[in-house]
C-alpha positions as CSV (number, residue, x, y, z in Angstrom):
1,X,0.0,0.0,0.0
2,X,1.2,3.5,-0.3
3,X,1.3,6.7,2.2
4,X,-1.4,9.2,0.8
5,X,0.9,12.6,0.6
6,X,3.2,12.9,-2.7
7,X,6.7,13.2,-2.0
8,X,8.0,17.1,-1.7
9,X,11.6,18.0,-2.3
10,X,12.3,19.8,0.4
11,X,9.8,18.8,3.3
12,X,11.0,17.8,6.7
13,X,9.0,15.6,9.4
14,X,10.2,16.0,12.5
15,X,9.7,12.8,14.9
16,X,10.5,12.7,18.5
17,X,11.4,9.9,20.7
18,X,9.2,10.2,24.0
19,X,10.3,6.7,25.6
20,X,12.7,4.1,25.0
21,X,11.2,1.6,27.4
22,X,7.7,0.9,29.6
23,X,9.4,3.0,32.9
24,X,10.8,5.8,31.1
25,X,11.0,9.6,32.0
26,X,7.9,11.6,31.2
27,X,9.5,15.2,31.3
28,X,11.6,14.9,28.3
29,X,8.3,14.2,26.4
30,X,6.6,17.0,27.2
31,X,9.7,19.1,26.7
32,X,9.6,17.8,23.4
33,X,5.6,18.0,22.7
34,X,6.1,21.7,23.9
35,X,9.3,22.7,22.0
36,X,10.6,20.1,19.6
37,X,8.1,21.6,16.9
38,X,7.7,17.9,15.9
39,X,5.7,16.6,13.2
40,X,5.2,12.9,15.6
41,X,6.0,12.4,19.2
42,X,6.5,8.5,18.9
43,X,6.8,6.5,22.7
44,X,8.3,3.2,22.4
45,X,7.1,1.1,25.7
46,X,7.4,-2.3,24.7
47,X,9.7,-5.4,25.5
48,X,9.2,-9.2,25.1
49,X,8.0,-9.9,28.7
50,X,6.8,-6.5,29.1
51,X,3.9,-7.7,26.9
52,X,4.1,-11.4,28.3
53,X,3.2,-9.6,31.8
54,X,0.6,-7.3,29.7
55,X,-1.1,-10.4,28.9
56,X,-1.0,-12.0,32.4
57,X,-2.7,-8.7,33.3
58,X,-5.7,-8.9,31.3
59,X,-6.5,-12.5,32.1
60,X,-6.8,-11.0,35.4
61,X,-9.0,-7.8,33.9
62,X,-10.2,-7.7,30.4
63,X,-10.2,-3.6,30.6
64,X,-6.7,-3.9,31.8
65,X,-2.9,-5.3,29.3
66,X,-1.6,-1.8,28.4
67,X,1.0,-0.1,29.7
68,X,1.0,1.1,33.2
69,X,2.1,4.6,33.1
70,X,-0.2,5.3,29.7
71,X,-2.7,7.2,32.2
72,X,0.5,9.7,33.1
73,X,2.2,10.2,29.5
74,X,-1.1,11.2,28.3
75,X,-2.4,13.7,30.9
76,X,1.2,15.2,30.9
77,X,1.9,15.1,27.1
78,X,-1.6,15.3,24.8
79,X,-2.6,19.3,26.0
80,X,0.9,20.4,24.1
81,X,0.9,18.1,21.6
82,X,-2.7,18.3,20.6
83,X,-2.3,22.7,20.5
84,X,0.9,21.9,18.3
85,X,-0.8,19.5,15.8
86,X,1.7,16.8,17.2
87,X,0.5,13.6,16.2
88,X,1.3,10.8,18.6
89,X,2.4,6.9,18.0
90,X,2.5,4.6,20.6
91,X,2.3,0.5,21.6
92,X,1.7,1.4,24.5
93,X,-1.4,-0.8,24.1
94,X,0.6,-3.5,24.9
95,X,-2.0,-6.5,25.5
96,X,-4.8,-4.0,25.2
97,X,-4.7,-1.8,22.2
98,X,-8.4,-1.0,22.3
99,X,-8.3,-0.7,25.7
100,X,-5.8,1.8,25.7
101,X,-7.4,4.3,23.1
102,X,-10.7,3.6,25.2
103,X,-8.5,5.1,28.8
104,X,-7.0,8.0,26.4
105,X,-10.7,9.1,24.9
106,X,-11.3,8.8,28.1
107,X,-8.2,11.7,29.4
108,X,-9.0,13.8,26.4
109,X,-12.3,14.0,27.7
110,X,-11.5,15.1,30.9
111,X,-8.4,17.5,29.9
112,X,-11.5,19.6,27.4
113,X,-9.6,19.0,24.4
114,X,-12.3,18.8,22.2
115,X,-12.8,16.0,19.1
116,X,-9.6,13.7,18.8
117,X,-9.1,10.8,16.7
118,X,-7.8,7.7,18.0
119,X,-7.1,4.9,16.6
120,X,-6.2,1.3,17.8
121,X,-4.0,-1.2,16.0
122,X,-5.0,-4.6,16.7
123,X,-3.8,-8.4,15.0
124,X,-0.5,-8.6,16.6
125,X,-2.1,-11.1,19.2
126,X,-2.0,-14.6,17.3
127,X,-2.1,-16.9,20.6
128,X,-4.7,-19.3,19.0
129,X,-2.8,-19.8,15.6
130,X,0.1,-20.4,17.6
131,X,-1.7,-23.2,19.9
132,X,-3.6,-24.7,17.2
133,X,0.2,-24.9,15.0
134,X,2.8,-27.4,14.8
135,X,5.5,-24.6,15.5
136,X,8.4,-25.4,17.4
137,X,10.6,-22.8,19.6
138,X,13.5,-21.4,17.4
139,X,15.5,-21.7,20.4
140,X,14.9,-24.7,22.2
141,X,13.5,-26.5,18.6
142,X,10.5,-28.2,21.6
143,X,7.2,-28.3,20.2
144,X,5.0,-24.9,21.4
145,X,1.6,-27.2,22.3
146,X,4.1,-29.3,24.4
147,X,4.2,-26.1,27.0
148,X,0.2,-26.3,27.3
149,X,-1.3,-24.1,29.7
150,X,1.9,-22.6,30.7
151,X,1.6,-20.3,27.6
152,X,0.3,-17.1,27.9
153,X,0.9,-15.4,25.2
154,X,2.0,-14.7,21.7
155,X,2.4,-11.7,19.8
156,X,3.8,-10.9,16.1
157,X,5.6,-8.3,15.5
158,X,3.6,-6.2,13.1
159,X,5.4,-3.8,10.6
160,X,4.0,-0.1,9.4
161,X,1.2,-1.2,7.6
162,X,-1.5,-0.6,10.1
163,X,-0.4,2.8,11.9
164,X,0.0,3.5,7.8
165,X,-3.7,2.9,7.5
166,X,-5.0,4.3,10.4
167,X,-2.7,7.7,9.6
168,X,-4.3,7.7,6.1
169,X,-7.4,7.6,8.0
170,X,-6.7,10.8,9.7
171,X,-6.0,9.2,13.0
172,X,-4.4,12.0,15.5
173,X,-3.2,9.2,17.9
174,X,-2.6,5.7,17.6
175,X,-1.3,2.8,20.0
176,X,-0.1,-0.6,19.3
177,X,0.4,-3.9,20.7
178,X,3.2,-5.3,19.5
179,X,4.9,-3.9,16.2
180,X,8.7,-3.7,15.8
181,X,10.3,-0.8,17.5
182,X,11.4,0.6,14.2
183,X,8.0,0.5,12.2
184,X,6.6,3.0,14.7
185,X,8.9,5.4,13.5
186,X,9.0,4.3,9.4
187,X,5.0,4.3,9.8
188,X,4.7,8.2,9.6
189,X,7.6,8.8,7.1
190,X,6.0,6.2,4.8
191,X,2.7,8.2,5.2
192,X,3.8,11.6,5.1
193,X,5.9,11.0,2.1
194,X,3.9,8.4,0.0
195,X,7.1,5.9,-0.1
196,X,5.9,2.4,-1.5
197,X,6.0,-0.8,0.9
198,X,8.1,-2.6,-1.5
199,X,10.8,0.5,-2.0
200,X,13.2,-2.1,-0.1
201,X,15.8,0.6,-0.3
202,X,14.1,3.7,1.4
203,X,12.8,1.3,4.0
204,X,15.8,0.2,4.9
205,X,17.2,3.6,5.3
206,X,13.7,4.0,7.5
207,X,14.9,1.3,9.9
208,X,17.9,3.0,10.6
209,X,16.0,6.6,11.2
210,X,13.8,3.9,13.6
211,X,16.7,2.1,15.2
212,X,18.5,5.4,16.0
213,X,15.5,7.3,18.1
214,X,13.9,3.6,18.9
215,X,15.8,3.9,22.7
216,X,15.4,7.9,23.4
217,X,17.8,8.8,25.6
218,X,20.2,6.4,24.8
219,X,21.4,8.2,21.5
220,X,21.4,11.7,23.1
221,X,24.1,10.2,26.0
222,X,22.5,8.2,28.3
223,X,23.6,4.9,28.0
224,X,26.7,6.4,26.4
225,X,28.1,8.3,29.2
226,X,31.5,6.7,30.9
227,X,32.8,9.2,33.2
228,X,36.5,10.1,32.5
229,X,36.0,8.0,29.0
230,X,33.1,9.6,27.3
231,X,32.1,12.4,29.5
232,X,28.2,13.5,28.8
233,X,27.2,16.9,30.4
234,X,23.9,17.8,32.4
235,X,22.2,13.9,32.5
236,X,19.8,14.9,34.8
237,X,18.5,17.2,32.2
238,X,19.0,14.6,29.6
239,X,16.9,15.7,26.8
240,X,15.4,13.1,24.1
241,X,16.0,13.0,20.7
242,X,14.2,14.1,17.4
243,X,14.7,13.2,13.7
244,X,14.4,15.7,11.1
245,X,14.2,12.7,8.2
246,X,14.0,14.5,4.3
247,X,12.0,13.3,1.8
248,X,14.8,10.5,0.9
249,X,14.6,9.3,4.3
250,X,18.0,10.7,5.4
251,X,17.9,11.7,8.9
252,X,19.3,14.8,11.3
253,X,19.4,13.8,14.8
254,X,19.4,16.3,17.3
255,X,17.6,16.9,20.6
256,X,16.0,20.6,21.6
257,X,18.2,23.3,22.7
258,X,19.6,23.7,26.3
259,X,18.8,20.2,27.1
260,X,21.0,18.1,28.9
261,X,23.6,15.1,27.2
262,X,24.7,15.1,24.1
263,X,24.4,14.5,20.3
264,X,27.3,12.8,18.3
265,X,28.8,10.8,15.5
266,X,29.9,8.3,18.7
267,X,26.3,8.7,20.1
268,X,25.1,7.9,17.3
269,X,27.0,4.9,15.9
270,X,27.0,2.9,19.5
271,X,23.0,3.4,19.2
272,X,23.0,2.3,15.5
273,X,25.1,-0.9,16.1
274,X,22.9,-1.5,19.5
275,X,21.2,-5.2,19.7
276,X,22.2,-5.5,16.2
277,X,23.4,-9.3,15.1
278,X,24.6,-9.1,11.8
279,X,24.3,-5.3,9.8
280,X,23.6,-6.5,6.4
281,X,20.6,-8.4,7.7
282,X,18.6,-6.5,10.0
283,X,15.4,-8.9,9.8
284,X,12.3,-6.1,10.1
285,X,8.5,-7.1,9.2
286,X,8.8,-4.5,6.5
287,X,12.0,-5.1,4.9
288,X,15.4,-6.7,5.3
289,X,17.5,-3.8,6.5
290,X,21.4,-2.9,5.6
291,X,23.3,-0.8,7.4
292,X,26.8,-1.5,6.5
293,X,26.4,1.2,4.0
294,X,25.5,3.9,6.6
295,X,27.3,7.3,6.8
296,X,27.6,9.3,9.9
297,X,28.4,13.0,9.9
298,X,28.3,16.2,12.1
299,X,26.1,18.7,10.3
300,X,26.9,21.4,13.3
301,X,26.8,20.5,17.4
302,X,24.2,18.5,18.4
303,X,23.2,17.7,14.8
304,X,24.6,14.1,13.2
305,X,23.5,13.7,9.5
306,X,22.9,9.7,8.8
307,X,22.3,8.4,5.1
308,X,23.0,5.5,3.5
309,X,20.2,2.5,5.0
310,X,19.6,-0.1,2.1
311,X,17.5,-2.8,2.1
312,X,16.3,-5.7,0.0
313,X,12.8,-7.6,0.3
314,X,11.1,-8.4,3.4
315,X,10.7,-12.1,4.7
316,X,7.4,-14.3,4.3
317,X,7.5,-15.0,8.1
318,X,7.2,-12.9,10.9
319,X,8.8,-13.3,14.4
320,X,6.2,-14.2,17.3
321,X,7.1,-13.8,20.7
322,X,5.8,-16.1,22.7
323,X,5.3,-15.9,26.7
324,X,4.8,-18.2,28.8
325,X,5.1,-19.4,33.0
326,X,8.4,-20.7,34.1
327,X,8.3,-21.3,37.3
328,X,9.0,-18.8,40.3
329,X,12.3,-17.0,42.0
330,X,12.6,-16.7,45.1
331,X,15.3,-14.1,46.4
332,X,17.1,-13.0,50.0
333,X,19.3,-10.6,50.7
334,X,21.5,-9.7,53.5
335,X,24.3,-6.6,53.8
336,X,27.5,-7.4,56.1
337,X,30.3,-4.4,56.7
338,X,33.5,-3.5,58.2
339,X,36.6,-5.8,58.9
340,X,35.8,-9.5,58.1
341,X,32.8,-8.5,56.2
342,X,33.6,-10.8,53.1
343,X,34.5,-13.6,55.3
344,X,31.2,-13.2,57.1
345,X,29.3,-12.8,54.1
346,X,30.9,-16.6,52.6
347,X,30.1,-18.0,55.7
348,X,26.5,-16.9,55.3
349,X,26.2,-18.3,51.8
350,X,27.3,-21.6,53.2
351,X,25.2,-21.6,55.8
352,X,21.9,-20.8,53.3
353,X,23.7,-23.7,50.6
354,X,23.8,-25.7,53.6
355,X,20.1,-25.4,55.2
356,X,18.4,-25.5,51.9
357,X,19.6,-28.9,51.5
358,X,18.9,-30.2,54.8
359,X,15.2,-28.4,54.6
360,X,14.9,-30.3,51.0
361,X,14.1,-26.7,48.5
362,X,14.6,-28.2,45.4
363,X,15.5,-25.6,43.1
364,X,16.2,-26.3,39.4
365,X,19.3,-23.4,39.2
366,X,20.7,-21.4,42.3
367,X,22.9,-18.7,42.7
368,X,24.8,-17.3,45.7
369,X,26.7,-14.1,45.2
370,X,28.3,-11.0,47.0
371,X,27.2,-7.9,45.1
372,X,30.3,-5.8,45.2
373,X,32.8,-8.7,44.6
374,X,31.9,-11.9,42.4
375,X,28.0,-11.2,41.4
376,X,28.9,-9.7,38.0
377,X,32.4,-11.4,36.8
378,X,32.2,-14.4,39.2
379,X,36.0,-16.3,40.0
380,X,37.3,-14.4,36.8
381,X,37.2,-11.6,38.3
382,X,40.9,-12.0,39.6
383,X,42.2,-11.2,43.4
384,X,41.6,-7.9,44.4
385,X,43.6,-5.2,45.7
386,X,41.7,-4.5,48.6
387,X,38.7,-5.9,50.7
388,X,35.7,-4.0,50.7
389,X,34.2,-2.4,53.2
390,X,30.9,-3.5,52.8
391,X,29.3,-6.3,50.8
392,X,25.5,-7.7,50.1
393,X,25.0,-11.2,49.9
394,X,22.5,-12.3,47.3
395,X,20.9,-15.7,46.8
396,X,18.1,-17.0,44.2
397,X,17.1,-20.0,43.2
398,X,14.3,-21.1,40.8
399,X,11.6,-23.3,41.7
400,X,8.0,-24.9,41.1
401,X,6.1,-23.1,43.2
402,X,5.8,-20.1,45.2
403,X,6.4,-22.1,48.6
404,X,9.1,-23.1,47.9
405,X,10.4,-20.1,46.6
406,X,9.4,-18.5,49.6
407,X,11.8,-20.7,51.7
408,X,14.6,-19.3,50.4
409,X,13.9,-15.9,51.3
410,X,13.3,-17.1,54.8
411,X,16.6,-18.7,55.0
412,X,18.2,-15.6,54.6
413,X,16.4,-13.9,56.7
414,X,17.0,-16.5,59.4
415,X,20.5,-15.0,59.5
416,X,20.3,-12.1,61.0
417,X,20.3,-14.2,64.5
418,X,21.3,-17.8,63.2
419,X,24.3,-16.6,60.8
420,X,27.3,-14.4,61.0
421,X,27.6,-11.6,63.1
422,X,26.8,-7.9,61.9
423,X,24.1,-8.7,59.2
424,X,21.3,-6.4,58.4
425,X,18.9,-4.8,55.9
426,X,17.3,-8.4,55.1
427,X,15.1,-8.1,51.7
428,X,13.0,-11.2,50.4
429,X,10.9,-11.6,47.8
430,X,9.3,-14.1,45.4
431,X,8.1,-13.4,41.7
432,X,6.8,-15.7,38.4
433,X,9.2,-16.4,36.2
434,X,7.7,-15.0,32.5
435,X,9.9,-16.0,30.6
436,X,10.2,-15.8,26.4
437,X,10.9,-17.4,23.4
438,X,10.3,-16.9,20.0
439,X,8.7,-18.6,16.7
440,X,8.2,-18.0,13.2
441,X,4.8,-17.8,11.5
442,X,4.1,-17.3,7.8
443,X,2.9,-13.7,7.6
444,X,-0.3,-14.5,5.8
445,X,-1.8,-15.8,9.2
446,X,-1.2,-11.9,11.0
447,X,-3.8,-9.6,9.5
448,X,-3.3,-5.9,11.0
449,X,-6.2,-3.8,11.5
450,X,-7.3,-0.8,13.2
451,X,-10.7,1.1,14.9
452,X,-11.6,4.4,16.0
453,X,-12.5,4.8,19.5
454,X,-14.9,7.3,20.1
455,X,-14.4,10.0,22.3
């Protein structure tokens, strides 16, 4: 299908990044809503067992699944954006998309903001295809009807296509479930500018304007910053980014003025290379991206010109992430300080090895660490210099149920009068493991779709 605007020559969109994850900051969104002058706020809130949790939620309450701070962004975000003619992309619907443009009427209604269109992108939720296939886990290669009820969900990742439609449709809004982090950028570019879904090599150079701004922060300095090594000013102001993309799909990436971090051609390359396996084949719903072509380029300060993005046709399948219940974890921790303290803290990790055998917890994997010395590198860590002065023991195991997860907690808490001397600040807790793999599905079977929601 194609966007419904003709290219023009010299037109710019201007897309923000409002979130790289489900917990992120809300001030640099409205910063940008306010003064990005942005074409698109985009907020990407989605990871694999983000939406594998999403799912568990709306068993629990069909009007629930979306993402939990969805409420906030919006109240904080839509006055600005909607008096700016910012258009706003989202999946924050999570498990819910319909759900979450139903909540958001509902805040538009009560901010006064008058008529808005929202629109909610649905088909990414292919749980009953999956159940009713012979698919097997990519991997583990075990047959998915094997796990039974311990699935809980299974989601496709959807390309543009549907936020395409729903744009051309004169949506003002629009949240997702699942769609690949990229297509949620590529969606509006494709619409504003009328690019084809089979110009393989624009929408490659899309999924590089997508992978850059997909994680906010990180390509303005966040994740970059290394005191002493790659020094990033003002992070507590850190501002987000935007991409001014041209007609052609290159892209400017730069943040608004007087924010805090940082825009580079370092920034920008350690975001473009981020989670990616092998450049040439970047494996996207709507094309097969290649970025070992890409240019990176400082245009001015704060302003990094990247071109170059090819791509060649998309793949017949689609990746499906597929949740499902893993048992539980059950956690203690204890702190131990001063002279001796890493002696006393190995002594309390043999005492908890020790009592969970005699007690008979039978966990399938446990791990005892000392945050501080071995919980990160283990024994290749290497002798140290120095002891400590303070050190946390840490111990979780996994389990079948929640009781016996719970014992392990308890163990450690049992130290603070059975175990070495000097312990304190005891925490315990016990959680579901969600945990993720992935199959492949012929696209055929995922069929995109939107609806209005009706303020």
């Amino acid at each position: 299908m194609n966007g419904t605007q003709p290219p023009q020559s010299s037109r710019r969109i201007r897309i923000g990044a409002g979130a790289g994850y489900s917990g992120d900051r809300i001030e640099p969104a409205v910063e940008l809503a306010q003064q990005g002058a942005l074409d698109y706020l985009v907020f990407e809130c989605l990871a694999e067992r983000t939406i594998a949790m999403a799912q568990q939620a709306r068993r629990q309450d069909p009007q629930s699944g979306y993402d939990p701070l969805l409420e906030a962004r919006m109240t904080a975000v839509l006055p600005s954006a909607l008096r700016n003619g910012v258009r706003i992309i989202s999946n924050m619907g999570a498990a819910n998309p319909v759900a979450a443009a139903r909540k958001t009427a509902e805040i538009v209604r009560a901010l006064g903001l008058g008529d808005v269109r929202i629109a909610a992108v649905t088909g990414d939720d292919v749980l009953d295809v999956v159940l009713q296939s012979s698919a097997h886990f990519e991997e583990s290669g075990e047959r998915v009807a094997s796990y039974g009820n311990r699935i809980v969900s299974a989601n496709a990742y959807l390309g543009a296509t549907g936020i395409v439609d729903a744009l051309a449709a004169g949506a003002q809004i629009v949240l997702t479930g699942r769609v690949a982090d990229p297509s949620l950028f590529a969606a509006p570019l494709i619409h504003e500018f009328g690019w084809r879904m089979d110009d393989w090599e624009t929408l490659g150079q899309a999924t590089v304007v997508g992978h850059l701004l997909e994680c906010a922060g990180q390509v303005t300095g966040g994740y970059f910053a290394d005191p002493g090594y790659k020094d990033v000013p003002n992070l507590a102001t850190l501002g987000f980014p935007i991409g001014e993309v041209a007609p052609d799909g290159s892209v400017v990436i730069t943040k608004v003025p007087c924010t805090g971090g940082r825009v580079t051609q370092a920034t920008c390359k350690e975001q473009l290379l981020y989670e990616i396996h092998d450049p040439q084949r970047y494996l996207q719903p709507d094309v097969v991206a290649d970025f070992s072509q890409v240019s990176v380029a400082e245009e001015a300060p704060d302003r990094i010109r990247v071109a170059g993005g090819r791509g060649t046709p998309r793949t017949d399948t689609l990746k499906v992430s597929v949740g499902y219940v893993d048992g539980f974890i059950g956690e203690g921790q204890i702190s131990y300080g001063g002279p001796g303290a890493v002696a006393r803290a190995r002594l309390a990790l043999d005492i908890v090895r020790e009592r969970l055998a005699l007690t008979g917890v039978p966990t399938s994997e446990l791990r005892c660490d000392l945050i501080g010395v071995n919980s990160l590198h283990g024994d290749t860590a290497g002798a140290r210099h120095a002891e400590p002065c303070e050190v946390r023991v840490r111990v979780a195991g996994r389990t079948t149920s929640a009781e016996q997860a719970l014992r392990i907690g308890n163990e450690v808490e049992t130290l603070y009068t059975n175990g070495p001397a000097g312990g304190g600040g005891v925490t315990k807790s016990v959680r579901e493991v969600l945990a993720v793999q992935s199959v492949l599905l012929p696209r055929e079977h995922v069929k995109p779709a939107f609806t209005f929601v009706e303020i």
